[in-house]
TORTORVO-939846 format. One record per residue (C-alpha): residue number from 1; residue in one letter; x, y, z. Coordinates in Angstrom, 1 decimal. Layout:
! TORTORVO-939846
{NUM,'A',{X,Y,Z}} ...
This chain:
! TORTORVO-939846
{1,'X',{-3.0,-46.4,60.2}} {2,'X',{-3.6,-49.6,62.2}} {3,'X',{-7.4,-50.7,62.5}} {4,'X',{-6.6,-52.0,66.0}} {5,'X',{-4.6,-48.6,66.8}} {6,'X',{-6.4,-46.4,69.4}} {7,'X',{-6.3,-43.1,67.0}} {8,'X',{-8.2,-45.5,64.4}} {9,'X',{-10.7,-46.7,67.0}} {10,'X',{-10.6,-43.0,68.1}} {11,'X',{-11.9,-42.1,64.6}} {12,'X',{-13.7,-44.9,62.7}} {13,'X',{-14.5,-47.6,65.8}} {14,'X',{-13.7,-51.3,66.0}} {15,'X',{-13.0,-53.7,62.9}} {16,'X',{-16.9,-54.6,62.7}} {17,'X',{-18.1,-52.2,64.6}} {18,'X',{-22.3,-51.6,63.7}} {19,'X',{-22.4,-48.3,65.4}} {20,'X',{-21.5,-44.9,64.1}} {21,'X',{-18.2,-44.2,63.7}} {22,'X',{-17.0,-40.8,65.4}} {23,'X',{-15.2,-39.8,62.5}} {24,'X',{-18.4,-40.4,60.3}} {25,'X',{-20.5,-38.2,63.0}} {26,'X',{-18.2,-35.1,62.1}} {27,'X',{-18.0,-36.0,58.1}} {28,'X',{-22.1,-35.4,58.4}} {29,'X',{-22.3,-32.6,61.1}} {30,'X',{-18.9,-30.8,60.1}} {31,'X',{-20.4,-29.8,56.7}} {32,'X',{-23.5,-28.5,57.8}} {33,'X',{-21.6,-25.9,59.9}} {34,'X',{-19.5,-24.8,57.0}} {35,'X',{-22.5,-24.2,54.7}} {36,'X',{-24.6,-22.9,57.6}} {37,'X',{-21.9,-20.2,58.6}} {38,'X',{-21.1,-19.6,54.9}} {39,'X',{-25.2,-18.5,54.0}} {40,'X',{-25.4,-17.3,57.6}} {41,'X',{-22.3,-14.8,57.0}} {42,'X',{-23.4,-13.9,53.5}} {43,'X',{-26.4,-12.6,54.3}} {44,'X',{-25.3,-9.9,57.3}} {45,'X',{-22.5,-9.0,55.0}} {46,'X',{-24.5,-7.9,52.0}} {47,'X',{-26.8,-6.0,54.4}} {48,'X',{-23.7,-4.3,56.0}} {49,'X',{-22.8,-3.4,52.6}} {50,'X',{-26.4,-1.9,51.6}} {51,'X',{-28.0,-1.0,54.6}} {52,'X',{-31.6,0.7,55.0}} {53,'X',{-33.4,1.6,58.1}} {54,'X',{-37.1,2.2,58.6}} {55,'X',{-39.6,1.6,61.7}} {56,'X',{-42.3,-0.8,62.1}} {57,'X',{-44.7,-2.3,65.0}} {58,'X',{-44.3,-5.8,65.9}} {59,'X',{-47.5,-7.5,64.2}} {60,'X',{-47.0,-11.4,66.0}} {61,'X',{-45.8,-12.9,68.9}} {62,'X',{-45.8,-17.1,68.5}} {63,'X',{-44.0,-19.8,70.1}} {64,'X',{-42.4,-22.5,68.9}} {65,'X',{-41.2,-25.3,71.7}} {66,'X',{-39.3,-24.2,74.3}} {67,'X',{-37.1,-21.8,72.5}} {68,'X',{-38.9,-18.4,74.2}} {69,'X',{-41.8,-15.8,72.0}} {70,'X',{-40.8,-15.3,68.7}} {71,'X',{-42.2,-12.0,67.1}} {72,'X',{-43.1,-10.8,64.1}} {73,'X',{-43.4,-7.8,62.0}} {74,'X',{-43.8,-6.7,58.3}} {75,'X',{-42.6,-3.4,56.4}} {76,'X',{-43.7,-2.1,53.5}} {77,'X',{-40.4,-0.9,50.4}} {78,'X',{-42.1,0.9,47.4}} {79,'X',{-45.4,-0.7,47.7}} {80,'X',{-44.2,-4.2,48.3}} {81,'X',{-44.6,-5.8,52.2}} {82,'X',{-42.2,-7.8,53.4}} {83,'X',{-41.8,-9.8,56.4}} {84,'X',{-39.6,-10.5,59.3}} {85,'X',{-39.0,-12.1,62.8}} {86,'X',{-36.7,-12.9,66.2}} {87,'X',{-36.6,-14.3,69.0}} {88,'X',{-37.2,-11.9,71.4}} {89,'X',{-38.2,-11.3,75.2}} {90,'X',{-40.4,-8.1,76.6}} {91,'X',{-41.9,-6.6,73.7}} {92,'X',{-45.3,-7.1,72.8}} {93,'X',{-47.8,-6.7,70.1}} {94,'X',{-48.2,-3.3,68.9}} {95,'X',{-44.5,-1.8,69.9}} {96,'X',{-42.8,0.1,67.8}} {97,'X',{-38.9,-1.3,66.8}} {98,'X',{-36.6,-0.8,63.9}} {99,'X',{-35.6,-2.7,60.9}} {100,'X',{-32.4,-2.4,59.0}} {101,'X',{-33.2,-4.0,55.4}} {102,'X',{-31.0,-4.7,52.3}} {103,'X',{-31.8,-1.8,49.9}} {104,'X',{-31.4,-3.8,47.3}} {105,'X',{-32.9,-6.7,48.2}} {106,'X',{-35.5,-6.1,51.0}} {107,'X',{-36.2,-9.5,51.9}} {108,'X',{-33.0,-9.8,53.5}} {109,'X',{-34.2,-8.0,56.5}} {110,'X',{-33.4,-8.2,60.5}} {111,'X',{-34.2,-5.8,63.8}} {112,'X',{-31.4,-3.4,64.5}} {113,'X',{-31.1,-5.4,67.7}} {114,'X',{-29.6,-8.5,65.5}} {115,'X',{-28.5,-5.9,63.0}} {116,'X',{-26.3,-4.2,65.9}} {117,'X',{-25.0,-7.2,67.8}} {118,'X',{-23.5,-9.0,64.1}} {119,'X',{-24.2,-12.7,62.7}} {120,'X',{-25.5,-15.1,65.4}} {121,'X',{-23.2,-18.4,66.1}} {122,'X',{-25.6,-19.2,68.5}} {123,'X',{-25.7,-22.9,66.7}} {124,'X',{-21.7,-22.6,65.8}} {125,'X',{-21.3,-23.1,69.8}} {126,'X',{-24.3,-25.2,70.1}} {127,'X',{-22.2,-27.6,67.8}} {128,'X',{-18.5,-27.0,69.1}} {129,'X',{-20.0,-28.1,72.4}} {130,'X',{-21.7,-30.8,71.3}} {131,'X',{-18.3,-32.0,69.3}} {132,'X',{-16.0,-31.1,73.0}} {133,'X',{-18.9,-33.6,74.5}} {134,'X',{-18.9,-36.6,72.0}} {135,'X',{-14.8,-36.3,71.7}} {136,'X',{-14.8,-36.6,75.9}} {137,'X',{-17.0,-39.6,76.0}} {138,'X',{-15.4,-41.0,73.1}} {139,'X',{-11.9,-40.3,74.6}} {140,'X',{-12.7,-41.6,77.7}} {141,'X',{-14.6,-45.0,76.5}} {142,'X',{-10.8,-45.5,74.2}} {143,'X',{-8.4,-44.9,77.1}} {144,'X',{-10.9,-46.1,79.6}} {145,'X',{-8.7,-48.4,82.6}} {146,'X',{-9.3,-51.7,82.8}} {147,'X',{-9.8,-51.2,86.8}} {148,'X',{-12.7,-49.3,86.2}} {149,'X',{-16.1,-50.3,86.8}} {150,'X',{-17.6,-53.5,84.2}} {151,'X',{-19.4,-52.6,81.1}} {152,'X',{-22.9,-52.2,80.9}} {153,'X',{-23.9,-55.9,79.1}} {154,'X',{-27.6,-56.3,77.6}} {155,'X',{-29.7,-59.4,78.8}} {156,'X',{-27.3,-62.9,78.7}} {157,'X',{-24.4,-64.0,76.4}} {158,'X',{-21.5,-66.1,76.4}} {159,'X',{-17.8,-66.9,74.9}} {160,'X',{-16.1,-69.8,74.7}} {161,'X',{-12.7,-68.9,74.9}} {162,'X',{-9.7,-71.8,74.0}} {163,'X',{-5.7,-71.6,75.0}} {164,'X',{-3.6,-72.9,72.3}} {165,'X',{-0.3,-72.9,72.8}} {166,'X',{-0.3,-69.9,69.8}} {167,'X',{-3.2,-68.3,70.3}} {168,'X',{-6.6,-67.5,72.2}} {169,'X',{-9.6,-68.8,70.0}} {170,'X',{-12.6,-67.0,70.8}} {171,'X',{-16.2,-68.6,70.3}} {172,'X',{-19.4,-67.2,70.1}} {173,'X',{-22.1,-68.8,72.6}} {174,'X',{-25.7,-68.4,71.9}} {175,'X',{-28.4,-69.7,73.8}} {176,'X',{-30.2,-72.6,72.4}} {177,'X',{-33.0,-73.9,74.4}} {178,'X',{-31.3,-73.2,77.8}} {179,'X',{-27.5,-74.6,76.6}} {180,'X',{-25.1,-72.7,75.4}} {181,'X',{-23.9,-73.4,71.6}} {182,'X',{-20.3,-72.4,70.1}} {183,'X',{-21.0,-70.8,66.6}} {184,'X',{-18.9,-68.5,64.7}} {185,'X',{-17.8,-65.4,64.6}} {186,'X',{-14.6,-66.8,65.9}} {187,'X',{-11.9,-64.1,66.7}} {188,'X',{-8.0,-65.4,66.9}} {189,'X',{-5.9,-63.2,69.0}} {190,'X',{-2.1,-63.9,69.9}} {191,'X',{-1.0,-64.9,73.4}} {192,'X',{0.9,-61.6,74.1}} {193,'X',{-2.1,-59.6,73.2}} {194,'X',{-2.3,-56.6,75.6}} {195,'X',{-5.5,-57.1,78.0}} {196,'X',{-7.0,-54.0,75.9}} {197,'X',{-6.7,-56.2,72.7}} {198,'X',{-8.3,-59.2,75.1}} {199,'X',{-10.7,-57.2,76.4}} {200,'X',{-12.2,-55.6,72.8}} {201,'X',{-12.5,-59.1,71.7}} {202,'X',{-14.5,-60.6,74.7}} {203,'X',{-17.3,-57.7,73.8}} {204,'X',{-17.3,-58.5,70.3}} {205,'X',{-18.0,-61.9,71.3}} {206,'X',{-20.8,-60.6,73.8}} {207,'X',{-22.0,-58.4,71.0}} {208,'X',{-22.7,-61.1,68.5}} {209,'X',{-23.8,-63.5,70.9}} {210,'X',{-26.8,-61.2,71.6}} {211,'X',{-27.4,-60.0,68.0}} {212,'X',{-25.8,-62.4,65.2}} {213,'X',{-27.7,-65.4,64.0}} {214,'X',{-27.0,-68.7,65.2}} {215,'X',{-25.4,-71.1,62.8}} {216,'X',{-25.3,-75.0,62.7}} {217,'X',{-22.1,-75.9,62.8}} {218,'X',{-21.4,-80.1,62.3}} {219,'X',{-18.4,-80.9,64.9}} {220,'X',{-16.2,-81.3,61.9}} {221,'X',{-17.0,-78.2,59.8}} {222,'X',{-17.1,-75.8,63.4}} {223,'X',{-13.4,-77.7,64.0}} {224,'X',{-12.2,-76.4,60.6}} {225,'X',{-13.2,-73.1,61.1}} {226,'X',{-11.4,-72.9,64.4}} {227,'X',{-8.7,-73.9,62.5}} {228,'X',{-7.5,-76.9,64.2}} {229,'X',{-6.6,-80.4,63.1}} {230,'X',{-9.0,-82.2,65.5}} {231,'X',{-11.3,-81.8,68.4}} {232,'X',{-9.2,-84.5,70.4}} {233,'X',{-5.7,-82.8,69.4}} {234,'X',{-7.6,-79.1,71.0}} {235,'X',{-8.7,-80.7,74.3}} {236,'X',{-5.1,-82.2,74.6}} {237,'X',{-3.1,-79.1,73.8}} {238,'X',{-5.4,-76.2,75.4}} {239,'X',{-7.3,-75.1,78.4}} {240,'X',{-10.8,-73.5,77.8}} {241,'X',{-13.2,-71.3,79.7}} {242,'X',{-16.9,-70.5,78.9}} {243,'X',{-17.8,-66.6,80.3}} {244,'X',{-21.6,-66.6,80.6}} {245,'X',{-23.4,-63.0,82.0}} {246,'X',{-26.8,-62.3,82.3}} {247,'X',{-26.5,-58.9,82.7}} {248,'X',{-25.8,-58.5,86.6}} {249,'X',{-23.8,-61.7,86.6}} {250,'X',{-20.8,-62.6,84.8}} {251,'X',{-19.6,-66.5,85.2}} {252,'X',{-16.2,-68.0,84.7}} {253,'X',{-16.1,-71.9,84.0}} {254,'X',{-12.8,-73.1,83.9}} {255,'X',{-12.7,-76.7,82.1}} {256,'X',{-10.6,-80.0,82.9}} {257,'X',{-10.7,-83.7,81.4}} {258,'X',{-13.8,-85.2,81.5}} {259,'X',{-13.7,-88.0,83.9}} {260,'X',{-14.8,-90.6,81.7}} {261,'X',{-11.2,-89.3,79.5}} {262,'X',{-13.9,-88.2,77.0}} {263,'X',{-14.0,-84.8,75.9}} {264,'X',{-14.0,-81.9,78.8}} {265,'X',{-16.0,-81.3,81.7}} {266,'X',{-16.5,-78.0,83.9}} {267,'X',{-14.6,-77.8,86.8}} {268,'X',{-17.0,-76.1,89.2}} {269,'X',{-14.6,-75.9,92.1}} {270,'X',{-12.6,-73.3,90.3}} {271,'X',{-15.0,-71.4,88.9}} {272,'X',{-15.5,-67.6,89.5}} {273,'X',{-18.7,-65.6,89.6}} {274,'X',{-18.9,-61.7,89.5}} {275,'X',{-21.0,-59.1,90.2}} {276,'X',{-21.0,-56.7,87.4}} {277,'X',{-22.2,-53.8,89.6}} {278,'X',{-19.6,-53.8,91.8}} {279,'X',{-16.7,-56.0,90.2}} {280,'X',{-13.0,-55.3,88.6}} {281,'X',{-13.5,-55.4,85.3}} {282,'X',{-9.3,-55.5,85.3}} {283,'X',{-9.9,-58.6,88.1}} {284,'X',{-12.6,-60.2,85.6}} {285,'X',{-9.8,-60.2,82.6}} {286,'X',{-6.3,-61.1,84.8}} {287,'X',{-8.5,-64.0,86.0}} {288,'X',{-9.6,-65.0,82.9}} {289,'X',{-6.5,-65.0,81.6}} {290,'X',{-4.5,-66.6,84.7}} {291,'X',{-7.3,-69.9,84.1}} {292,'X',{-6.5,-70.0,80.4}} {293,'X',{-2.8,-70.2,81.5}} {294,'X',{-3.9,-73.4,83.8}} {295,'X',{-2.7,-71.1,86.9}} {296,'X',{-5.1,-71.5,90.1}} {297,'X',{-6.9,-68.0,90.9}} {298,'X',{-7.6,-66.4,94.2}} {299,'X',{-11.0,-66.9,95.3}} 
């Protein structure tokens, strides 16, 4: 299976992803059901198999959290005492209530009420809920439309993003005292890329520029990792943006020529700002995109 596919991201996240994989979720809760069903089953069906009653008075009540009065009670099986309790509502200290108990084995114990109604799966749907839940959001964040509101970004990052005539080049900005600084990780993706495949790539770039460590790159060393013969042979064969957001903001810089025909410059009368509140995240990609292509956008 594709890494890039959505079933894969479905499952095991992005290609570098730091958080926890879905799939890796259910490999850690999915056991813990099957061994906690398997003891939980066990234990009901060897006292089904061996059942003794007897009567006894509730000896506790206690509380633990939220989860209601829990009470307890003791019995006593050829001069030995054993103990038992449940979560239970209405009955106080003192009342009489019954206990079923395995004859062989008394310290598998429970109140006919438990006894009577079978094994519990209370937490068996506590956990298929919570599953149904995390397989939603994760569904949705996968397949999520690319009209739909912007992501949530943390604080400020940037990417510099460069239009070969092959491929997009994507740079990671970090801020270095108040500029912005290309560093790697640099991400290649192919001009046909799907704005999905655009899109996952921006937010890596975001991602690290917030959380990976800025490295010193010498003009020639950061030109060889871009994979490019020359800085002078990139500004004549591309178009370049830099995406800045603070958070609320998001920024779109469209470069041209510098006028001194050294280098680039920022053309500020095309660039686009956004509010990430209330912005298209699909507008914020097409018109990315559309200034990489060297097309004018809408303002």
């Amino acid at each position: 299976m594709k890494s890039d596919s959505k079933i894969y991201r479905f499952f095991f996240g992005r290609r570098g992803e730091t958080r926890l994989p879905f799939g890796a979720m259910l490999l850690i809760l999915v056991p813990f059901l099957i061994v906690g069903s398997y003891f939980q089953n066990r234990k009901y069906n060897a006292l089904l198999a061996n059942p003794e009653h007897t009567s006894t008075i509730i000896s506790n009540i206690g509380y633990i959290g939220n989860d209601g009065p829990i009470i307890y009670y003791s019995f006593t099986v050829n001069g030995v005492t054993y103990n038992g309790g449940m979560h239970a509502n209405g009955l106080a200290v003192g009342d009489s209530i019954g206990v079923v108990y395995q004859k062989d084995n008394p310290e598998n114990n429970m109140t006919v009420f438990q006894y009577y109604d079978g094994p519990s799966y209370g937490f068996v749907s506590a956990f298929v809920i919570l599953v149904i839940f995390l397989v939603v959001i994760r569904w949705r964040k996968i397949h999520r439309r690319y009209n739909d509101r912007c992501p949530e970004l943390e604080r400020s990052g940037a990417c510099m993003i460069y239009c070969t005539p092959k491929e997009y080049i994507f740079l990671t900005g970090y801020r270095i005292s108040g500029c912005f600084m290309s560093s790697p990780p640099i991400k290649f993706v192919p001009l046909d890329c799907t704005n999905a495949e655009f899109e996952d790539t921006l937010m890596m770039i975001f991602h690290a520029s917030l959380h990976d460590k800025y490295v010193e790159l010498k003009s020639s060393e950061l030109i060889k990792a871009m994979k490019q013969r020359s800085w002078r042979q990139l500004y004549l064969h591309s178009t370049s943006v830099l995406l800045k957001h603070d958070g609320r903001t998001l920024e779109i810089l469209p470069t041209r020529k510098a006028t001194d025909g050294k280098g680039l410059e920022y053309d500020y009368d095309r660039a686009l700002s956004f509010d990430l509140d209330t912005a298209s995240w699909k507008d914020i990609i097409t018109s990315t995109r559309k200034l990489l292509n060297n097309n004018e956008t809408e303002r």
